[in-house]
Backbone of each chain as ProteinMPNN parsed JSONL, in Angstrom:
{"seq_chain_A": "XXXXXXXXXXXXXXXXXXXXXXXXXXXXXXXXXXXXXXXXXXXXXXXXXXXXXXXXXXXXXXXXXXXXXXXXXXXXXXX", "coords_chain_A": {"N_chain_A": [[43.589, 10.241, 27.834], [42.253, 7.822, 28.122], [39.565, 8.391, 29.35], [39.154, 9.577, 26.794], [38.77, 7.049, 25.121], [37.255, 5.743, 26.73], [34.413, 7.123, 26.373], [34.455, 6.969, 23.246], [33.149, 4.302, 23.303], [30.615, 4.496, 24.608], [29.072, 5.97, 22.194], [28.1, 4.551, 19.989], [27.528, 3.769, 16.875], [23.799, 3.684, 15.926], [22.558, 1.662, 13.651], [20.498, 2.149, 10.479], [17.413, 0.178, 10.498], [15.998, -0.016, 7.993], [17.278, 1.337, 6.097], [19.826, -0.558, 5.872], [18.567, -2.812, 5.247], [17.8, -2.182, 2.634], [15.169, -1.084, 2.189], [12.711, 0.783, 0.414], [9.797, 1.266, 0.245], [7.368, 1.381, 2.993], [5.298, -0.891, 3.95], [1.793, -1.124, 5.237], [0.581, -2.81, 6.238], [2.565, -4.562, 6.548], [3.385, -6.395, 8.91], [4.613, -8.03, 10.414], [7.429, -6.644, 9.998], [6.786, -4.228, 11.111], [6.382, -5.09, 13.548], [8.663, -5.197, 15.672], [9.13, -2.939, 16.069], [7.182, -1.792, 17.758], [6.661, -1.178, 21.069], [6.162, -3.523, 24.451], [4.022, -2.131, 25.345], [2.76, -1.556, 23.544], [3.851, 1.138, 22.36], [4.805, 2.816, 19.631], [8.303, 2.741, 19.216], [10.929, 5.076, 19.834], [13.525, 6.638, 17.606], [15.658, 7.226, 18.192], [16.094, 4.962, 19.994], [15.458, 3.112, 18.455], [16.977, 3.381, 16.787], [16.68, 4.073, 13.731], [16.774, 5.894, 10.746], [15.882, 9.44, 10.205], [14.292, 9.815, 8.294], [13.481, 6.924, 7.367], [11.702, 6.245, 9.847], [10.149, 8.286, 10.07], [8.112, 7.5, 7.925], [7.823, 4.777, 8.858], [6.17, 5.911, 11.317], [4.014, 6.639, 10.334], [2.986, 4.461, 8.491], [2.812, 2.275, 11.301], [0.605, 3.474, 12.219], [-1.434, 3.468, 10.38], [-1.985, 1.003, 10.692], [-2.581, 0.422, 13.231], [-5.012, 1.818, 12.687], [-6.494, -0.06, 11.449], [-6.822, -2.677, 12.796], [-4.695, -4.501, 12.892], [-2.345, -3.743, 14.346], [-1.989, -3.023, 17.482], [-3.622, -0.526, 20.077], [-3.008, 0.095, 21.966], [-2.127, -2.26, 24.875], [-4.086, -5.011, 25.404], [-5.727, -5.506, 28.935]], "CA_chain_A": [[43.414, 9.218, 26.793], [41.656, 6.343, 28.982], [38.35, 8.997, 28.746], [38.473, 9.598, 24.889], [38.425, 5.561, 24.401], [35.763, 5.045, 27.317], [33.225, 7.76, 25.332], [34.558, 6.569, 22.342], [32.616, 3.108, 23.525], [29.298, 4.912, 24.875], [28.059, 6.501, 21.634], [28.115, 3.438, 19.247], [25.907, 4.35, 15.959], [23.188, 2.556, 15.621], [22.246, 1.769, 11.899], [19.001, 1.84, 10.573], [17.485, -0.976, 9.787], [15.249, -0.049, 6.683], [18.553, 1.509, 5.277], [20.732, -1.713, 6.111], [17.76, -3.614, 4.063], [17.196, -1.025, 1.03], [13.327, -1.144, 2.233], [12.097, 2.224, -0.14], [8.888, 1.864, 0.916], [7.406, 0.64, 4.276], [4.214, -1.101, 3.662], [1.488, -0.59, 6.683], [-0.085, -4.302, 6.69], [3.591, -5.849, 6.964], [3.604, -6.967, 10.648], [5.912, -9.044, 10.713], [8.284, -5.446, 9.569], [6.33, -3.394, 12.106], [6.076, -5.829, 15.225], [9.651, -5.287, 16.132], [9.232, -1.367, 16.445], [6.547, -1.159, 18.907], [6.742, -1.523, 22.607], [5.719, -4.344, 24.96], [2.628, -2.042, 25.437], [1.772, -0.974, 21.874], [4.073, 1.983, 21.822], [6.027, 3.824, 18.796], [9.888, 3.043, 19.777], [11.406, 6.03, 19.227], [14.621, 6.628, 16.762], [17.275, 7.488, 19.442], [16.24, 4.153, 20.903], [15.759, 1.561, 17.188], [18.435, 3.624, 15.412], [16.122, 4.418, 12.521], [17.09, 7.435, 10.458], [14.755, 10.067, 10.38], [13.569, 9.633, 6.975], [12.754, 5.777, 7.486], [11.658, 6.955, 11.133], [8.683, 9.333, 9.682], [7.525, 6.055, 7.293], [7.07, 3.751, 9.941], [5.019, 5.749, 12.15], [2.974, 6.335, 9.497], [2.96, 2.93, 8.648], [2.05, 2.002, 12.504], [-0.752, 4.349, 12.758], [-2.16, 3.27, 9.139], [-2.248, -0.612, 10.536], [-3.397, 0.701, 14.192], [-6.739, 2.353, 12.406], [-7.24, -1.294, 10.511], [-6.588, -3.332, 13.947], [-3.291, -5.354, 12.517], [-1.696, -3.371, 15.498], [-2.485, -2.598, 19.129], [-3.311, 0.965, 20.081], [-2.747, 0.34, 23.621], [-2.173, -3.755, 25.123], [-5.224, -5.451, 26.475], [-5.903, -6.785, 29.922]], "C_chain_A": [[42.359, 8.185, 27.203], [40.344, 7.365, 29.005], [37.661, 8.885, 27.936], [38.388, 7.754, 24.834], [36.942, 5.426, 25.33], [34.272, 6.164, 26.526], [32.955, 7.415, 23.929], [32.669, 4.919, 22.418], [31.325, 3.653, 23.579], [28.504, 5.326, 23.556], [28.501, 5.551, 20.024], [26.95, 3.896, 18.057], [25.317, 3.327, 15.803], [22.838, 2.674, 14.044], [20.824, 1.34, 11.799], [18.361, 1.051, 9.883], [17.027, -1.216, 8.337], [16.9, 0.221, 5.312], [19.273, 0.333, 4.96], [20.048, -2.68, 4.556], [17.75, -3.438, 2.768], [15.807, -0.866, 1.357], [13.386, 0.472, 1.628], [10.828, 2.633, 0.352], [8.569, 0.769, 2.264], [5.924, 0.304, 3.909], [3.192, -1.163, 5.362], [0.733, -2.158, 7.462], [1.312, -5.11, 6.635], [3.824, -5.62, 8.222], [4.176, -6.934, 11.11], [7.61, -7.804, 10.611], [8.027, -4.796, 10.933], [6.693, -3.61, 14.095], [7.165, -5.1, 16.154], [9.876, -3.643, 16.783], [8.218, -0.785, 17.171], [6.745, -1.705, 19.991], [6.043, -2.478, 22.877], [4.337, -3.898, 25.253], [1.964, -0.973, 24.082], [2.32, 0.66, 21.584], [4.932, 2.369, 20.76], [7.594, 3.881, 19.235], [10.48, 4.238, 19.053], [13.003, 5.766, 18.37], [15.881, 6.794, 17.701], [16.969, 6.032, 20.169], [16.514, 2.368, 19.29], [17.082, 2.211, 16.448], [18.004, 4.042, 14.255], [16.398, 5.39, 12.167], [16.048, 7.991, 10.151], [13.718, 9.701, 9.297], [12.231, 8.286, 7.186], [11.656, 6.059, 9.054], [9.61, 7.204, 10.937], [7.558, 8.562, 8.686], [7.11, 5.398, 8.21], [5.889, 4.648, 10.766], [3.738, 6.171, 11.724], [1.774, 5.116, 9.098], [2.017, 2.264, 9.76], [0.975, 2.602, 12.653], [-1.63, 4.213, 12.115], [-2.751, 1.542, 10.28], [-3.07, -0.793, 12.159], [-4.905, 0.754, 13.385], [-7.45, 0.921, 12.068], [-7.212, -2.596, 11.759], [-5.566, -4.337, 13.337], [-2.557, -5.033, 13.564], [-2.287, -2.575, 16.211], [-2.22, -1.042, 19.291], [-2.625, 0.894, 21.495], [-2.595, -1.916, 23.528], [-3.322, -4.076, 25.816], [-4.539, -5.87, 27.196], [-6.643, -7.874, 30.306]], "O_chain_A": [[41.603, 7.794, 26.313], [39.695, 6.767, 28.146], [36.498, 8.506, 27.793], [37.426, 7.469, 24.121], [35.844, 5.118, 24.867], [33.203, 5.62, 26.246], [31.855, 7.449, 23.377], [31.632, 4.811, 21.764], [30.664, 3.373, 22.58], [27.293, 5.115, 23.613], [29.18, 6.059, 19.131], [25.8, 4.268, 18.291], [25.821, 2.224, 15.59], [22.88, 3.723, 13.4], [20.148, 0.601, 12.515], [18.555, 1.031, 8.668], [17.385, -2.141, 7.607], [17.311, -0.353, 4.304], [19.409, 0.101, 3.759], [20.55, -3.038, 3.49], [17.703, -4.308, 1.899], [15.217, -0.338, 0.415], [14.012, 1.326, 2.257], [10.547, 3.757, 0.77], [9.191, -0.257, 2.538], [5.264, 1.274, 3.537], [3.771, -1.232, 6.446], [0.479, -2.463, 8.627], [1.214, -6.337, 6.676], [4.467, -4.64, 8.6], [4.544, -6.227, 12.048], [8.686, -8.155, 11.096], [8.897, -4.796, 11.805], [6.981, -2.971, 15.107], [6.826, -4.507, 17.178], [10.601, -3.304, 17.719], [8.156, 0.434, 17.331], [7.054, -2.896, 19.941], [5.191, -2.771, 22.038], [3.448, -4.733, 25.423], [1.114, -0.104, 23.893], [1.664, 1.423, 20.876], [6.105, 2.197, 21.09], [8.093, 4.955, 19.571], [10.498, 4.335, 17.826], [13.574, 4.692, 18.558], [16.986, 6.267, 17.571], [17.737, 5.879, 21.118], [17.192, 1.345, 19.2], [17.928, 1.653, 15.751], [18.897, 4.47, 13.523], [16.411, 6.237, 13.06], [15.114, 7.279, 9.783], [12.548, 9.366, 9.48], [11.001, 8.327, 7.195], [10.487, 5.896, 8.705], [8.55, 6.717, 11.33], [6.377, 8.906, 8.641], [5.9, 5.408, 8.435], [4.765, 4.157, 10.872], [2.681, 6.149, 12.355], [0.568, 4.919, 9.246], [0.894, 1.816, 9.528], [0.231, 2.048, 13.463], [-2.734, 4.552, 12.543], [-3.938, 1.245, 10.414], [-3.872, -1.691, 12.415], [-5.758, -0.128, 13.481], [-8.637, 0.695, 12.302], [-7.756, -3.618, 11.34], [-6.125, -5.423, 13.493], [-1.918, -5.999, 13.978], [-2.975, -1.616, 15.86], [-1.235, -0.398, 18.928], [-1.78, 1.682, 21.921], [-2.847, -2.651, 22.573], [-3.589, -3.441, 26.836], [-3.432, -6.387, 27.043], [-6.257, -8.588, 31.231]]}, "seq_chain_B": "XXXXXXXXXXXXXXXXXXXXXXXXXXXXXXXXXXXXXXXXXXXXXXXXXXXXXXXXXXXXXXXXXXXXXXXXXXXXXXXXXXXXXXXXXXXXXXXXXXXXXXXXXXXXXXXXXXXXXXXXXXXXXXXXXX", "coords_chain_B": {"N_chain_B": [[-9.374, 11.107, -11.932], [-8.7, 8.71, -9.458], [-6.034, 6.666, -7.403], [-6.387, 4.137, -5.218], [-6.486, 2.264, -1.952], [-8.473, 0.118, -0.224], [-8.682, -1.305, 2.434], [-10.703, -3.973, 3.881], [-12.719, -5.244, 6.672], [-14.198, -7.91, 7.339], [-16.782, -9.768, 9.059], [-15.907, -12.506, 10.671], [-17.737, -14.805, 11.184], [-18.069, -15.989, 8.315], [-18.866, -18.056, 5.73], [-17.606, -19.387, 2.793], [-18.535, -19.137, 0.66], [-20.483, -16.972, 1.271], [-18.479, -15.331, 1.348], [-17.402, -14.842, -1.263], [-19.757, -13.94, -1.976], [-20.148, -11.193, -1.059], [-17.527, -9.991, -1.827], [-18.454, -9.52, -4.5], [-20.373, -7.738, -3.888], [-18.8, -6.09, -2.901], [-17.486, -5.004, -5.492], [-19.6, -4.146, -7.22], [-20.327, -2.19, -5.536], [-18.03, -0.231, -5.442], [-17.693, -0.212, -8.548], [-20.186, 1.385, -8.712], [-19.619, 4.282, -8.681], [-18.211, 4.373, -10.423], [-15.887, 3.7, -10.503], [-12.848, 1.12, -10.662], [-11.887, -2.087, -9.518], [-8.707, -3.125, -9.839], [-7.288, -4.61, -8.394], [-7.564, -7.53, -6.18], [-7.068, -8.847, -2.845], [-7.251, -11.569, -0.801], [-7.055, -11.688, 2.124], [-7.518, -13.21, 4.408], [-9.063, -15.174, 7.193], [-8.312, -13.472, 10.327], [-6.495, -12.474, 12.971], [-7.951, -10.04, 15.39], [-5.742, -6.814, 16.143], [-7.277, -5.548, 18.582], [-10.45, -5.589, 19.918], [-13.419, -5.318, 17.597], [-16.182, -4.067, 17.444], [-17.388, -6.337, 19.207], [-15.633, -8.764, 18.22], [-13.553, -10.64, 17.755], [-11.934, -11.614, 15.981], [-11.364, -11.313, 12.369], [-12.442, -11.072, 8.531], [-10.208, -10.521, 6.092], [-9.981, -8.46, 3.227], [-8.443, -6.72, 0.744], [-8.231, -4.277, -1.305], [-7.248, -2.978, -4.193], [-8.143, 0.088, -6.149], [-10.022, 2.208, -8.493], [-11.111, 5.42, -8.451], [-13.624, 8.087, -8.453], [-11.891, 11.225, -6.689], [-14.774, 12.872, -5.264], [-16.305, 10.998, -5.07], [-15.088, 9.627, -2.956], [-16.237, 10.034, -0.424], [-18.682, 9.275, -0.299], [-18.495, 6.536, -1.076], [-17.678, 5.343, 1.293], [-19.525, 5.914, 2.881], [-21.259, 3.702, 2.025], [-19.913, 1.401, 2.309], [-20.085, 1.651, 5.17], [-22.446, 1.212, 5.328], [-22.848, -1.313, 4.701], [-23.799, -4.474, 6.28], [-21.803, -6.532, 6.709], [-19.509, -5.537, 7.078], [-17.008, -4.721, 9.033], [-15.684, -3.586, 9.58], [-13.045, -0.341, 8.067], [-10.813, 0.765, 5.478], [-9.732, 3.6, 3.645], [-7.255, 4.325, 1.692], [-5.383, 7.118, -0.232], [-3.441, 6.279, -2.949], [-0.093, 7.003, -4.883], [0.164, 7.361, -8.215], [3.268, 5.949, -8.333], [2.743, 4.746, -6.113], [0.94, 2.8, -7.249], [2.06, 1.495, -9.332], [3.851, -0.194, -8.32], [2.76, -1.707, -6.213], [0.925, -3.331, -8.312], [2.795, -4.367, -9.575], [4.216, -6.004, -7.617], [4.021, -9.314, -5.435], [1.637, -10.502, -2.745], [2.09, -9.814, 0.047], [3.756, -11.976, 1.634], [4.09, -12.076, 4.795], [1.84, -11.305, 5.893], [-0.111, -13.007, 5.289], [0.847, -14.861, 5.944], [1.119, -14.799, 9.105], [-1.952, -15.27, 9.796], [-2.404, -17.766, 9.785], [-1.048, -19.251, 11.847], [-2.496, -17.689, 13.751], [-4.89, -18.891, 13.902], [-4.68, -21.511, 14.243], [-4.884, -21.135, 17.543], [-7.188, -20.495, 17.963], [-10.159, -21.627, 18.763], [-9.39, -22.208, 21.524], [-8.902, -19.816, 22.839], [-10.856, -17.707, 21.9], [-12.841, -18.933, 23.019], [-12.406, -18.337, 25.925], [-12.665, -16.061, 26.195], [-15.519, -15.947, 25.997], [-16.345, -16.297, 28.667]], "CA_chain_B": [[-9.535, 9.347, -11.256], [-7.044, 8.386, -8.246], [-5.746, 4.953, -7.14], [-7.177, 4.086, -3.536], [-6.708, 0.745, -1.689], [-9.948, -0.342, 0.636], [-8.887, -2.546, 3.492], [-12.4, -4.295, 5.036], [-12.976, -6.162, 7.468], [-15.855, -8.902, 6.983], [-17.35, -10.488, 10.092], [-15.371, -13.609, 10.908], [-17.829, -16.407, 10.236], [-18.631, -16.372, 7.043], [-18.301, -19.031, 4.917], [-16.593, -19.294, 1.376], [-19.694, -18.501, -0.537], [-20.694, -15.646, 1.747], [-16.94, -14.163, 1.13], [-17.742, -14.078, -2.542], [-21.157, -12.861, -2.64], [-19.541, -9.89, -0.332], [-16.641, -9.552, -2.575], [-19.289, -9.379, -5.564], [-21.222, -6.416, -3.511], [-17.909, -4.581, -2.915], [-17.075, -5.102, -6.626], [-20.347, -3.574, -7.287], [-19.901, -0.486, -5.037], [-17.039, 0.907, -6.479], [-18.217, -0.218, -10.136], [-21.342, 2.094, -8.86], [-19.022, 5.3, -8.26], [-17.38, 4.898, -11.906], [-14.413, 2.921, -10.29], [-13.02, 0.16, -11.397], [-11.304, -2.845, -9.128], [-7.417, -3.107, -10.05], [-6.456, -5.889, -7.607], [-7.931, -7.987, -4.944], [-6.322, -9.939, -2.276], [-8.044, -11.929, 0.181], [-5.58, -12.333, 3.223], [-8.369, -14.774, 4.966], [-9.449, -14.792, 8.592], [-6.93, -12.945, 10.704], [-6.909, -11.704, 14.585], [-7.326, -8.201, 15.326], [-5.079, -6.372, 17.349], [-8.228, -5.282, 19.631], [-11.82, -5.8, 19.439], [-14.196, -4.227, 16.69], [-18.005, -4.779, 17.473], [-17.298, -7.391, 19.734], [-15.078, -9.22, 17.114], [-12.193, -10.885, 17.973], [-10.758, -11.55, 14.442], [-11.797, -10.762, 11.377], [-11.655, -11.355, 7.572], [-9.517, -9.07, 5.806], [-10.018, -8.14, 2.042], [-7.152, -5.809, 0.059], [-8.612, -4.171, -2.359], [-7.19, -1.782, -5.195], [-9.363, 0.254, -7.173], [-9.825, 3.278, -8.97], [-12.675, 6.051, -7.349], [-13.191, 9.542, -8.251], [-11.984, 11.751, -5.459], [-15.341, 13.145, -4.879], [-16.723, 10.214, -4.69], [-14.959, 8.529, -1.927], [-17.041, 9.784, 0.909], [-19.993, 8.598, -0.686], [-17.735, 5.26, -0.73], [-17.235, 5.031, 2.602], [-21.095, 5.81, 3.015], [-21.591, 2.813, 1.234], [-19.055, 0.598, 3.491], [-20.401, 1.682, 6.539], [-23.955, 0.966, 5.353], [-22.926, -3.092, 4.502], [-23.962, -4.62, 7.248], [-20.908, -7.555, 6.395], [-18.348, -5.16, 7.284], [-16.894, -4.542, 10.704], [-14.138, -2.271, 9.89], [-12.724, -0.173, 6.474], [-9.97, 1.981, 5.321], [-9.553, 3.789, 2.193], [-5.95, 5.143, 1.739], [-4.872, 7.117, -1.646], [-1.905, 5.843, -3.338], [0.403, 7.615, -5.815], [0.896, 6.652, -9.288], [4.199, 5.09, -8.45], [2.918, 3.054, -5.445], [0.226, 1.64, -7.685], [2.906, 0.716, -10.158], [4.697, -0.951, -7.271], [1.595, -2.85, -6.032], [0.684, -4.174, -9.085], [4.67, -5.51, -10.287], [4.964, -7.105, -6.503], [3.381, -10.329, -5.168], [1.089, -10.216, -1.608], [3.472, -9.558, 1.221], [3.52, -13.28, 2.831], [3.795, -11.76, 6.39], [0.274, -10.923, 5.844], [-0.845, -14.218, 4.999], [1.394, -16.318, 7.34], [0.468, -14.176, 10.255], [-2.547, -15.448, 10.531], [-2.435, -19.335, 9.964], [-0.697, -19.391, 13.01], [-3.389, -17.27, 14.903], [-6.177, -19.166, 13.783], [-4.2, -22.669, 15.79], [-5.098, -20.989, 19.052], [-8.541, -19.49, 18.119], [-10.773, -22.187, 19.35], [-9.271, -21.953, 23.226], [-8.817, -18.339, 23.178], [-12.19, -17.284, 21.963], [-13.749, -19.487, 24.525], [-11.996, -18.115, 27.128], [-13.234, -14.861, 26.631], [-16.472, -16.153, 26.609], [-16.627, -16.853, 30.048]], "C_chain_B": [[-8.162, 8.995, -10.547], [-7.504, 6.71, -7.972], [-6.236, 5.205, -5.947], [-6.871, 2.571, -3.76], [-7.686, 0.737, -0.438], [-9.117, -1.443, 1.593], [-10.661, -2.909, 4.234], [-11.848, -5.531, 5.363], [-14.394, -6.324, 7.181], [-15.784, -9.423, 8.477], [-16.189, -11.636, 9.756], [-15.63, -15.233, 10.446], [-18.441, -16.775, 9.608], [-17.621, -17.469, 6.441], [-17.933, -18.855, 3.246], [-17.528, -18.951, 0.16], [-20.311, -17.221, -0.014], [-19.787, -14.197, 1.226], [-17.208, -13.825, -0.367], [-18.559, -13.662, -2.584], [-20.845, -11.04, -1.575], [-18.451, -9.25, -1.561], [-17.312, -8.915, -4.058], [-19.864, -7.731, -5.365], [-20.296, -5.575, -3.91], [-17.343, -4.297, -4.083], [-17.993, -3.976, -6.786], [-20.349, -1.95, -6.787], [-19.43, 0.38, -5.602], [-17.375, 0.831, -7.584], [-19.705, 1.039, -9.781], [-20.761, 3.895, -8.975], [-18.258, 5.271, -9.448], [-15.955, 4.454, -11.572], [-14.29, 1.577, -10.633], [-11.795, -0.59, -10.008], [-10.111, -3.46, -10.01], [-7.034, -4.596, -9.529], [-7.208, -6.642, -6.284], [-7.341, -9.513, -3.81], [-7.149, -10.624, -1.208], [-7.175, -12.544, 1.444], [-6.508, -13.287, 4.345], [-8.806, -13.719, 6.714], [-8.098, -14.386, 9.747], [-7.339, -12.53, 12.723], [-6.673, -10.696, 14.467], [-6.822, -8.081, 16.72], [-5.532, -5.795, 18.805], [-9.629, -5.755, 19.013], [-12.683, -4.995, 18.977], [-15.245, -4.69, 16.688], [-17.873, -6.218, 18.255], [-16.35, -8.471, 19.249], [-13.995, -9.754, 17.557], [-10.941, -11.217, 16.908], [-11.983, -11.255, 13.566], [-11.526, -11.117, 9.831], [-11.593, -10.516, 6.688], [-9.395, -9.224, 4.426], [-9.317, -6.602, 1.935], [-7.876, -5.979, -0.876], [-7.847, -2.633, -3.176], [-7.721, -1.38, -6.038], [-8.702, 1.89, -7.128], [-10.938, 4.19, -8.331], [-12.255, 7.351, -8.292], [-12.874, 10.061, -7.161], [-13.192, 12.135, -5.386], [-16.373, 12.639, -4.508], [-16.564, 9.337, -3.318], [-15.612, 8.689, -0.874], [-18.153, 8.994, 1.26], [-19.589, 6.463, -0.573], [-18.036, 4.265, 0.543], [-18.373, 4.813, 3.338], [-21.797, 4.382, 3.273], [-21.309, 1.612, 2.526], [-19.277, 0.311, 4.538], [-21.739, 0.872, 6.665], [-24.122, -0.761, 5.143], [-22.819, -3.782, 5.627], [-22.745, -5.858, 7.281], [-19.373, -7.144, 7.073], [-18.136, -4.457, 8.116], [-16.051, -3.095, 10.496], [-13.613, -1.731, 8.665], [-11.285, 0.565, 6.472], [-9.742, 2.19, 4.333], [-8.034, 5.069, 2.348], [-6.036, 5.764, 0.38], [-3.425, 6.583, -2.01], [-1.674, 6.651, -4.763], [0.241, 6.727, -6.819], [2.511, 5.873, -9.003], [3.911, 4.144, -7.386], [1.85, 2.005, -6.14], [0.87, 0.691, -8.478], [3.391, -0.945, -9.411], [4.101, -2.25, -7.252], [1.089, -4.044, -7.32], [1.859, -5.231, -9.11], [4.479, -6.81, -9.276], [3.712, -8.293, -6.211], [2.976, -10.007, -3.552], [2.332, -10.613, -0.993], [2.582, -10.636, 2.195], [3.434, -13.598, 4.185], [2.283, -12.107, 6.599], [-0.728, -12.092, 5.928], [-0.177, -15.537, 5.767], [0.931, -16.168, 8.822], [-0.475, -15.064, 10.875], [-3.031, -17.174, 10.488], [-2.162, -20.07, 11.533], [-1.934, -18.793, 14.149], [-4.511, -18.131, 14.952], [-5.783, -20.531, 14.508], [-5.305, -22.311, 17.081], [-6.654, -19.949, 18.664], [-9.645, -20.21, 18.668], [-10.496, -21.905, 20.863], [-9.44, -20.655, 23.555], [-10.058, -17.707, 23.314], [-12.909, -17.607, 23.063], [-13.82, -19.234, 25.777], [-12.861, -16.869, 27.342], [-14.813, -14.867, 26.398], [-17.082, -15.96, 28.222], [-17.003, -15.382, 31.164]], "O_chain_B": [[-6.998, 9.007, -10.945], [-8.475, 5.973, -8.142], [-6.516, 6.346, -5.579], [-6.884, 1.86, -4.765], [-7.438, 1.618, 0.385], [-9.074, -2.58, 1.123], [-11.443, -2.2, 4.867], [-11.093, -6.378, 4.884], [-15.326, -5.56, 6.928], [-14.685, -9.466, 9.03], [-15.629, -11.634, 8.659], [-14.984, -16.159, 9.958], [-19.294, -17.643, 9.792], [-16.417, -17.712, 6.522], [-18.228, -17.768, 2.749], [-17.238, -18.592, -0.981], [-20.662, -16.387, -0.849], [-19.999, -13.02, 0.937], [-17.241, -12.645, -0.716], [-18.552, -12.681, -3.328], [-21.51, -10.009, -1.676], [-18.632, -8.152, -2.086], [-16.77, -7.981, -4.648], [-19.858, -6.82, -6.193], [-20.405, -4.675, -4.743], [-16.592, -3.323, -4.034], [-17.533, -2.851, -6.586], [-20.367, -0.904, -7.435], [-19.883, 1.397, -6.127], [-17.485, 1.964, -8.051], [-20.198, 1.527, -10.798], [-21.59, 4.715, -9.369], [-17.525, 6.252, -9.575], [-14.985, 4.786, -12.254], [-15.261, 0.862, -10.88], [-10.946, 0.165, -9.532], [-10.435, -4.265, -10.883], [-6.571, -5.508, -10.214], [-7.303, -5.903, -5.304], [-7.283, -10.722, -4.038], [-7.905, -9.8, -0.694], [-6.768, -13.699, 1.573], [-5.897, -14.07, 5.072], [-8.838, -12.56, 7.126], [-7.077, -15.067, 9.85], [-8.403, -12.411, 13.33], [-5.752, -10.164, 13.847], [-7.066, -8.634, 17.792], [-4.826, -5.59, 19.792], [-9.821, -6.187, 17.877], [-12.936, -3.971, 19.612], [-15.483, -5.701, 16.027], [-18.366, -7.199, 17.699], [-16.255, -9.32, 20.135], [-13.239, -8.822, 17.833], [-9.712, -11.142, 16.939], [-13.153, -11.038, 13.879], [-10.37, -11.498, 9.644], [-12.53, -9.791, 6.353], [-8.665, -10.171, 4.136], [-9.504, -5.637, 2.676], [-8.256, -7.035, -1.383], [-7.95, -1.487, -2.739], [-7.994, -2.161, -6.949], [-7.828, 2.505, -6.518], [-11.736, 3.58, -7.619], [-11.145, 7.64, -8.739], [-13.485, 9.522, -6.239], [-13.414, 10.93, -5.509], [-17.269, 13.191, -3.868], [-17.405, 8.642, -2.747], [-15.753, 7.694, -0.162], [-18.539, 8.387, 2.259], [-20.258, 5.525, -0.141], [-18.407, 3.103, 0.714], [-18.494, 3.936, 4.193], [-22.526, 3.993, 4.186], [-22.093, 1.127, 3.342], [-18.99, -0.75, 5.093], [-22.11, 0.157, 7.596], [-25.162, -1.388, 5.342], [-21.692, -3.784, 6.123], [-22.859, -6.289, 8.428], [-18.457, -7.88, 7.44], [-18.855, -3.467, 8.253], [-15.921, -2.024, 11.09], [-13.606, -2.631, 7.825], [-10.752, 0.884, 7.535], [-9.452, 1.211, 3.647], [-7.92, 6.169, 2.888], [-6.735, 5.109, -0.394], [-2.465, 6.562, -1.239], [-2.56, 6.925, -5.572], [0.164, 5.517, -6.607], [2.718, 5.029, -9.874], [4.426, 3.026, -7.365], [1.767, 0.811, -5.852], [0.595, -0.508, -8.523], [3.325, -2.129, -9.744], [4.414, -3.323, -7.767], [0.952, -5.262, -7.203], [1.89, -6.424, -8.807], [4.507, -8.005, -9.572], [2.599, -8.159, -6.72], [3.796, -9.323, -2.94], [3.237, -11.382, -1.316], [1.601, -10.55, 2.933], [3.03, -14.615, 4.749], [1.754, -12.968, 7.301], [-1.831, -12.113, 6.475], [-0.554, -16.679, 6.032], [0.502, -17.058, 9.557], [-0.299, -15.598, 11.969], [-3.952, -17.627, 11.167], [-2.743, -20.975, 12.131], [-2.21, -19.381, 15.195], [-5.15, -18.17, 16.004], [-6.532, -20.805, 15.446], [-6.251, -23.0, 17.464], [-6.942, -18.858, 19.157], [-10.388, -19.406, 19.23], [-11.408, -21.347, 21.473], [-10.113, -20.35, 24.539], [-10.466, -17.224, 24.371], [-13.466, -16.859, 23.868], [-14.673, -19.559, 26.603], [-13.572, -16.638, 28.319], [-15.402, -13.806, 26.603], [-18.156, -15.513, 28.622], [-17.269, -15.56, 32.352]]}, "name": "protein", "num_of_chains": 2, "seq": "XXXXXXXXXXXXXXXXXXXXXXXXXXXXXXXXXXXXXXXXXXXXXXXXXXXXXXXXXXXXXXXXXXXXXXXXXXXXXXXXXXXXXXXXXXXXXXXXXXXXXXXXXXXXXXXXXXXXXXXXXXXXXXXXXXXXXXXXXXXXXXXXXXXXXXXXXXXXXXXXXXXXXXXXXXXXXXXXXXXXXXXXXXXXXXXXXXXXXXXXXXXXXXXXX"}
């Protein structure tokens, strides 16, 4: 029993945040949306790590890669 | 005839009569290609996330318009060839995200963003002078 509760604890769902919101679409110049889902050095957080469901997931890094080409977001971090 | 939105980047320091006689050209452009300008936003002087032609920010015009597809390369031709503009992007958009775009009001991220960047643009720039 004292197992099933401690695994119970480890695999916590994460929820995704566009879902949580209703966001339908993900626009590629909102930032301030984006910021939060790339890394300290300009990478793509993956979905097993924000919780995003695939759907919203495959939007954003769209999204990120649209606002990379236009420089709104970092391909890499300067030094 | 497809929807398309144009992001450009303009050089940085132009002034407020420069930005329209630019905005006038890029009116022109697409009016030369049988397209017609839908929507234009002017989200101002902004920082870019790296440097484009030496550039450290930039000012960023949203534009929606109409193009033929077989036109847009010739577009882009165009874009590249204005010596005003650092940086472009021409996306297509569906009939329902133009709907969208039109209904909604500019996404205020966009335009708060960079009030705040432009504070610290005097020290910063200077620095990387050096």
């Amino acid at each position: 029993m004292k197992n099933q509760r401690k695994k119970r604890t480890l695999f916590t769902q994460k929820i995704c945040r566009f879902c949580s919101e209703k966001i339908q679409h993900i626009d590629f110049f909102d930032t301030k949306l984006l910021k939060p889902l790339i890394s300290e050095r300009g990478k793509i957080v993956p979905s097993r790590i924000s919780g995003n469901c695939a759907r919203h997931q495959r939007q954003m890094t769209e999204a990120i890669k649209r606002a990379r080409n236009i420089a709104l977001l970092p391909f890499s971090v300067e030094h | 005839m497809r929807n398309y939105q144009s992001i450009l980047i303009l050089k940085p320091d132009l002034d407020e009569a420069q930005v329209d006689q630019s905005v006038e050209k890029i009116t022109a452009i697409i009016n030369k290609f049988g397209g017609s300008v839908l929507k234009l936003d002017k989200w101002g002087k902004k920082r870019l996330a790296y440097r484009v032609r030496k550039n450290k920010f930039g000012y960023y015009l949203n534009v929606y318009h109409t193009c033929e597809p077989r036109e847009v390369p010739k577009l882009e031709k165009e874009y590249q060839l204005y010596e005003l503009i650092i940086k472009y992007l021409v996306i297509r958009l569906e009939e329902s995200d133009i709907e969208r775009v039109m209904s909604q009001e500019p996404v205020e991220s966009v335009i708060k963003d960079d009030e705040g960047d432009e504070g610290n643009n005097s020290s910063e720039s200077s620095d990387d002078d050096e």
